[in-house]
C-alpha positions in Angstrom: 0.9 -1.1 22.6 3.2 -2.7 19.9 3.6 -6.3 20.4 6.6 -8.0 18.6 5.5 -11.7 18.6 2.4 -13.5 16.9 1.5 -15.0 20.0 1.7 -11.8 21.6 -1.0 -10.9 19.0 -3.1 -13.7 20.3 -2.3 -16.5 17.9 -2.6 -19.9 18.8 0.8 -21.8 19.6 -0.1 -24.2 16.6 -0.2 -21.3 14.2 2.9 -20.0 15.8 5.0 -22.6 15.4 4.2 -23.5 11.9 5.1 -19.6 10.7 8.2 -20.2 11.9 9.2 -23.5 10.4 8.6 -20.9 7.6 10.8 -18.4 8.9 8.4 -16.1 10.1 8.8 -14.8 13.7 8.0 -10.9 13.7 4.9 -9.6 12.4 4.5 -6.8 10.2 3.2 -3.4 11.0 0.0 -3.8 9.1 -0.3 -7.6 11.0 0.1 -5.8 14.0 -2.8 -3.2 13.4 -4.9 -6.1 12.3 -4.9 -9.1 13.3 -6.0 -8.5 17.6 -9.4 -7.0 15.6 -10.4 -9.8 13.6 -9.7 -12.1 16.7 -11.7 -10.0 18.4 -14.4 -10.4 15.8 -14.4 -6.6 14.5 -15.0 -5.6 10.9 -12.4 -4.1 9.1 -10.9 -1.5 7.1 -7.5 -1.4 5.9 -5.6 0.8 3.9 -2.0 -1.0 2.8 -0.3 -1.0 0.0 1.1 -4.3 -1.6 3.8 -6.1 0.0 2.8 -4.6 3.1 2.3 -8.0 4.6 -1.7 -7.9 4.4 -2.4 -11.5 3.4 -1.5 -12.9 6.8 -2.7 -10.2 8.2 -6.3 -11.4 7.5 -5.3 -15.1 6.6 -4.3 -15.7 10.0 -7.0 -14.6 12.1 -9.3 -15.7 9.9 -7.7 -19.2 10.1 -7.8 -19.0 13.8 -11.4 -17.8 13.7 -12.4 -20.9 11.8 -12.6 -25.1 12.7 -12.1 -28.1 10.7 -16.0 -28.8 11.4 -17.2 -26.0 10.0 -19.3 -25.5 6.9 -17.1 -25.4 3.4 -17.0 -22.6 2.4 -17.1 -20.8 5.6 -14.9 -18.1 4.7 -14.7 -16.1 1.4 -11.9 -13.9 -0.2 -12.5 -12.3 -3.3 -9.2 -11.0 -4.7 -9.5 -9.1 -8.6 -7.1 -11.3 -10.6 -6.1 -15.0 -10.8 -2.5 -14.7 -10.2 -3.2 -12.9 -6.9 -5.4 -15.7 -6.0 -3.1 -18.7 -6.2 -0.6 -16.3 -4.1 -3.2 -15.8 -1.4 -3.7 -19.5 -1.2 -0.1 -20.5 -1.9 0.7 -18.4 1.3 -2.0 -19.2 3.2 -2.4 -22.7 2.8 0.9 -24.0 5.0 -1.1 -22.2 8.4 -4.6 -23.7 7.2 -3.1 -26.8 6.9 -2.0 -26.4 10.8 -5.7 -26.1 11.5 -6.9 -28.9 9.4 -8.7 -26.6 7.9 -9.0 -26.6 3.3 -8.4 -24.0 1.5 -8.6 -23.8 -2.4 -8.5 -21.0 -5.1 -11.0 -20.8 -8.0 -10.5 -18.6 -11.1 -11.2 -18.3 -15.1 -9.1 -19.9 -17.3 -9.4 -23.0 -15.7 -11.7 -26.1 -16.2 -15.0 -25.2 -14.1 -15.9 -28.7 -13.1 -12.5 -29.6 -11.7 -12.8 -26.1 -9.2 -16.5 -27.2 -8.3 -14.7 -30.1 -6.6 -12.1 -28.0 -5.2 -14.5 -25.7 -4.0 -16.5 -27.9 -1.9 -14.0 -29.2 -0.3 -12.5 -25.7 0.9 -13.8 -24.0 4.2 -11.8 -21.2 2.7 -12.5 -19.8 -1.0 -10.6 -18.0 -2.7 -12.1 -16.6 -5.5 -12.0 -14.0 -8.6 -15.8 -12.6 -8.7 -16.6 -13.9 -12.3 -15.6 -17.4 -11.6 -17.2 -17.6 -8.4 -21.1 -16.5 -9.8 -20.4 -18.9 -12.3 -20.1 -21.3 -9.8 -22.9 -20.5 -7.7 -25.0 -20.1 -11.2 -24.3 -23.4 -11.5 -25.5 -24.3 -8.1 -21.9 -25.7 -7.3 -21.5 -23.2 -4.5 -23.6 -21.7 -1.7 -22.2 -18.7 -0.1 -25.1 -19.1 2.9 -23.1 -20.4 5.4 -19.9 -17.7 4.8 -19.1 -15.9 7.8 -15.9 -14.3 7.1 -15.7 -12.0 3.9 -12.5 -10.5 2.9 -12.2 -8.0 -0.1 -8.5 -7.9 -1.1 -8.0 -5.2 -3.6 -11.0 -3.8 -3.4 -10.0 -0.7 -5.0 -8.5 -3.1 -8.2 -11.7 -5.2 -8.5 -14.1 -1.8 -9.0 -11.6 -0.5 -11.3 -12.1 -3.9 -13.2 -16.0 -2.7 -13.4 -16.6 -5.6 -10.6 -19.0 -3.4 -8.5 -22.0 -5.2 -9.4 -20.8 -8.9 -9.2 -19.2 -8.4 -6.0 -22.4 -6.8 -4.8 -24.3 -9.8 -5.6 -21.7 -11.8 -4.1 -21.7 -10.0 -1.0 -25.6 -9.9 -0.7 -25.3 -14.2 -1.0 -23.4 -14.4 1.9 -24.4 -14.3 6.0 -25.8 -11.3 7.2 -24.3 -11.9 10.3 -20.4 -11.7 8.6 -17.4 -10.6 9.8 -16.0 -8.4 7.1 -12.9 -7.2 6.1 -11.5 -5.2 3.6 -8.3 -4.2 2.1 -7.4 -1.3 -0.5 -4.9 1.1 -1.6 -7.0 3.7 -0.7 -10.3 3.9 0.8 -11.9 7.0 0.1 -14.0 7.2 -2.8 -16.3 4.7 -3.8 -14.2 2.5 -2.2 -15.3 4.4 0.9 -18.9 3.6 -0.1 -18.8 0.3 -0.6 -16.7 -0.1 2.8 -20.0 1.7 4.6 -22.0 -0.6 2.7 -20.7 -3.8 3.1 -19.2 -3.6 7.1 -20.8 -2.8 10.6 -18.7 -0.8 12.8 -15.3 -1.3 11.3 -12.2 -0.4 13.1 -10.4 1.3 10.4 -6.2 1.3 9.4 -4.3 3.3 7.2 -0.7 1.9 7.2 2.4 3.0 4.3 5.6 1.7 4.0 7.9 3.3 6.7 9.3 6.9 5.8 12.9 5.2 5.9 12.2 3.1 2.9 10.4 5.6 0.3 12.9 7.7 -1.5 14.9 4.6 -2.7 13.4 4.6 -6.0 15.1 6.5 -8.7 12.3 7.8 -11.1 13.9 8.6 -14.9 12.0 10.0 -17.4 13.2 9.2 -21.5 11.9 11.7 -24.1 11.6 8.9 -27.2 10.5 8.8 -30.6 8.0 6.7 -31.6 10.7 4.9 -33.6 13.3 4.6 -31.3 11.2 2.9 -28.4 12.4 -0.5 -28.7 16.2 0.6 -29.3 15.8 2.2 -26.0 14.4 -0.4 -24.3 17.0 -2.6 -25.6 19.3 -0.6 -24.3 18.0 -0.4 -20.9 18.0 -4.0 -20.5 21.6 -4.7 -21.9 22.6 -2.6 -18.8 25.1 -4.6 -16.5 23.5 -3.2 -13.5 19.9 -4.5 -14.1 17.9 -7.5 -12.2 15.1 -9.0 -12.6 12.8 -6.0 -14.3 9.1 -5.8 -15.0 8.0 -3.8 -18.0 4.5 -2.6 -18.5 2.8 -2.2 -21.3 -1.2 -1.3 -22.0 -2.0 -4.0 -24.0 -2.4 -7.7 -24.6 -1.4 -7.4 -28.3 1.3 -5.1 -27.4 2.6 -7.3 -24.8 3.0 -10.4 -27.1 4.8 -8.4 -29.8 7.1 -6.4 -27.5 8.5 -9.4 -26.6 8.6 -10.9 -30.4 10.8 -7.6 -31.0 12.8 -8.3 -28.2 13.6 -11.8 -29.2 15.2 -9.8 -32.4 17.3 -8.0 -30.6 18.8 -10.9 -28.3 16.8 -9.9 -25.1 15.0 -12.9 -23.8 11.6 -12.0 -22.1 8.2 -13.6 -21.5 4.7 -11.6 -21.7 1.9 -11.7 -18.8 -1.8 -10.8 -19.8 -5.5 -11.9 -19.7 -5.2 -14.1 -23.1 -3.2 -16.6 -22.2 -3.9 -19.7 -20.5 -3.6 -20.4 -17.0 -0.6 -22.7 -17.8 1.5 -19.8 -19.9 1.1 -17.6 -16.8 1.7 -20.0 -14.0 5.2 -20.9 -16.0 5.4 -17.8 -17.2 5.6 -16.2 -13.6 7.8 -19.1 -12.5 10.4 -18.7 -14.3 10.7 -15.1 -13.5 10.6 -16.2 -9.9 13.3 -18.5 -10.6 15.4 -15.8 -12.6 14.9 -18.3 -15.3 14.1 -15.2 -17.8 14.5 -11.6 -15.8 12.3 -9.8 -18.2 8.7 -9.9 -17.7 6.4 -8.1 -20.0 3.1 -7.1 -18.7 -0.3 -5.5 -18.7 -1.1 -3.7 -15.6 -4.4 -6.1 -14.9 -2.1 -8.8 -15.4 0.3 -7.7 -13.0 -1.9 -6.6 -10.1 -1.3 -10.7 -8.0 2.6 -10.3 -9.2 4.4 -10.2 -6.0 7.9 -11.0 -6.9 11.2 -9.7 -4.5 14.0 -8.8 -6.2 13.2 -6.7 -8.8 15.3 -4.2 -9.6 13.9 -2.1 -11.9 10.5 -1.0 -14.0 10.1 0.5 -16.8 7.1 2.1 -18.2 7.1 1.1 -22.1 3.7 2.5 -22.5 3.3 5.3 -19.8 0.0 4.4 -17.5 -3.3 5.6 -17.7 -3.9 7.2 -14.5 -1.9 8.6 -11.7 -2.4 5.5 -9.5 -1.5 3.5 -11.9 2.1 4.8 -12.0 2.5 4.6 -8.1 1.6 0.8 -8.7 3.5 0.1 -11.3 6.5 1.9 -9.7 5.8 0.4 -6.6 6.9 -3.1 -7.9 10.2 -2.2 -7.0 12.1 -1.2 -4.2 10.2 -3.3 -2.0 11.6 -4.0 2.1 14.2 -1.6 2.0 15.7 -2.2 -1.1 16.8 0.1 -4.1 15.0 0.4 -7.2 14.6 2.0 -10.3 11.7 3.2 -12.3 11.8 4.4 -15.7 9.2 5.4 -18.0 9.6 6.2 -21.9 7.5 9.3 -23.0 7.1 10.2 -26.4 7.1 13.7 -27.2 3.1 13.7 -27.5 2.4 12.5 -24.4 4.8 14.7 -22.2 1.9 16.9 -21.4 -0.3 14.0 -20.5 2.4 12.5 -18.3 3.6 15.8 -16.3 0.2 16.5 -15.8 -0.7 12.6 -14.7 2.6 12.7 -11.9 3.1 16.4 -11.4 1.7 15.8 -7.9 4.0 13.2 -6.8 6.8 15.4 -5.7 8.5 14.7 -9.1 9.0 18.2 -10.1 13.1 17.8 -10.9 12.9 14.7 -12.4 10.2 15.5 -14.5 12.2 19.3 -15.6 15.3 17.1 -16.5 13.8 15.1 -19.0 12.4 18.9 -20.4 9.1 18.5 -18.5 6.8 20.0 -16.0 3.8 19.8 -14.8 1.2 21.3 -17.3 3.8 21.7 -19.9 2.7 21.6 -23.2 5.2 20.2 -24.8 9.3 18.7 -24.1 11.9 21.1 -23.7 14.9 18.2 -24.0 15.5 14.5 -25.2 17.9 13.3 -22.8 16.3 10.7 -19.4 16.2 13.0 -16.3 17.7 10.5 -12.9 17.0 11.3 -9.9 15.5 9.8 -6.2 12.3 10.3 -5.0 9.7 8.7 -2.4 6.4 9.9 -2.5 5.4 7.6 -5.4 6.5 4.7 -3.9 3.7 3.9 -1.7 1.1 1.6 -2.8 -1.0 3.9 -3.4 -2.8 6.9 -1.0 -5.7 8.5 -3.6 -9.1 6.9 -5.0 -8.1 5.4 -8.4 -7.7 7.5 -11.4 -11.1 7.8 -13.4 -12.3 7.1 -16.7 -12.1 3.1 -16.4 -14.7 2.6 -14.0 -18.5 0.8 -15.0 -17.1 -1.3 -17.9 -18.5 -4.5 -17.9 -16.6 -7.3 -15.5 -14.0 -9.5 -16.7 -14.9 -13.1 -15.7 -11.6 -14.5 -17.3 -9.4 -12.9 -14.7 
């Protein structure tokens, strides 16, 4: 049964109302699947990509679930980055507020005794899983009273090497729990962690609607190492480009891409794990605001960046994995919208790169730029153009290997 209205979903009239002094009167698809479960007190499994719609989708039943008596923290959600914390909290805390109920993010990179006193005052915590076992190291946070647990990301925060934090975390917490958990995919160890850490789950798997994949138009450049940045340039001088979000692998790289930039006349600010909370908070703000429509980028960095309206990504540095293209990609084009994704391969790396996407149904685009899957080496120098949906999903395979079991970053 589809039902079309929150309160037909079972959410209180309080709740209700206060969505839509925000402009929120239909539910999503992925709200619809979940939210009669968790009200119903069911574990959960959810496969959805971002900007599917899943924070409310467990932020309001959890809010319903929980009262303004209740022990703080009484709900936990551990999300793998800062910046997607403070979204989950900037999005949630409107309808918490409606309940009375506190709600407060806690993260490195910020002073740990000020989120101590955040934290106790939260019934929901939303927390990165370094921060948070420093906290409870510390003694400034018991998780023994949590009886809601969402995982958001949970694919994200084991490819961060988080596995054994988030174990400990989870282990803290009431057996008794409600759990829920969110990924881009949940086979894998995903899937074993999901078996681990739930009872019974009902399980969904929900994509963007077939209508809105295939408006992403993939180009592939064959560069020289030398004329990266010219190209680039050139990319962003075009009169057709919005906001765009360019991806690079590293924090050094970041911070001089945009130094070379600046030489050229192109305005951009970088994203990444060194700088302080402050630099990325304005950072991302003005990006928001279309204050600076360039945002340079690591893809850690990027994971909580949930920003409409941009119009195209490019690929600097091509991505490590497979899954890491779809996400990257997957920044754009979001509810419906057009978007283009470009990515600049050096003539080393064509192999690496047709091999990495050859499975995304990206065989022309990939053959106009003089590559195919398996090819050894380019065949042409010229961008290939050309739509294509099946890498726009958020994602729909276990991560791509090889980064897995590295120590945890705390800082993020």
């Amino acid at each position: 049964m589809t039902h079309e209205t929150f309160a037909g979903l079972g959410v209180s009239e309080a709740v209700v109302r206060e969505l839509a002094g925000r402009g929120i009167a239909a539910p999503f698809a992925v709200q619809q699947l979940v939210i009669p479960d968790v009200l119903a007190g069911h574990d959960v499994l959810a496969q959805s990509p971002t900007g599917s719609g899943k924070t409310l989708a467990f932020g309001i039943p959890l809010i319903e679930r929980l009262k303004d008596s209740d022990a703080r923290p009484s709900a936990l959600v551990l999300a793998p980055t800062r910046e997607l914390a403070l979204q989950i909290v900037e999005e949630l805390r409107p309808t918490a507020h409606a309940r009375a109920l506190g709600i407060a993010a806690v993260y490195g990179g910020a002073g740990i005794v000020k989120q101590a006193r955040i934290a106790a005052r939260a019934h929901i915590l939303v927390a990165t899983p370094g921060r948070l076992l420093d906290l409870i190291e510390r003694r400034e946070v018991s998780l023994a009273r949590v009886r809601m647990l969402v995982l958001d990301e949970a694919d994200r925060m084991l490819d961060m090497g988080f596995r054994p934090v988030v174990d400990r975390i989870v282990k803290m917490t009431s057996s008794e729990r409600q759990t829920m958990l969110f990924s881009a995919t949940l086979e894998g160890e995903v899937g074993r962690i999901a078996k681990a850490y739930t009872h019974n789950p009902r399980r969904h798997e929900h994509s963007h609607p077939a209508e809105r994949k295939g408006d992403v138009e993939h180009r592939f450049v064959t560069v020289s190492h030398e004329r990266k940045v010219a190209h680039l340039v050139s990319e962003l001088n075009d009169a057709e480009r919005g906001r765009t979000l360019v991806f690079v692998r590293t924090k050094r790289g970041a911070d001089r891409l945009v130094k070379r930039l600046a030489s050229s006349s192109v305005q951009a600010v970088a994203m990444h794990g060194d700088k302080s909370q402050g630099q990325r908070e304005r950072a991302l703000a003005n990006f928001e605001a279309g204050v600076v429509d360039t945002l340079v980028a690591t893809d850690v960095a990027a994971r909580g960046i949930d920003v409409a309206g941009i119009t195209h990504v490019i690929n600097y540095d091509i991505p490590a994995t497979r899954d890491d293209y779809v996400h990257r990609i997957g920044r754009t084009a979001r509810a419906g919208a057009s978007g283009v994704g470009v990515t600049l391969v050096t003539h080393d790396q064509a192999h690496e790169l047709s091999g990495m996407v050859g499975d995304l149904g990206l065989h022309r685009e990939l053959e106009l730029a003089g590559m195919s899957p398996g090819a050894s080496q380019t065949r042409g120098r010229g961008p290939s153009r050309g739509r294509s949906g099946p890498a726009r999903s958020g994602g729909g395979s276990s991560t791509g290997g090889g980064r897995r079991g590295r120590a945890p970053r705390r800082s993020r």
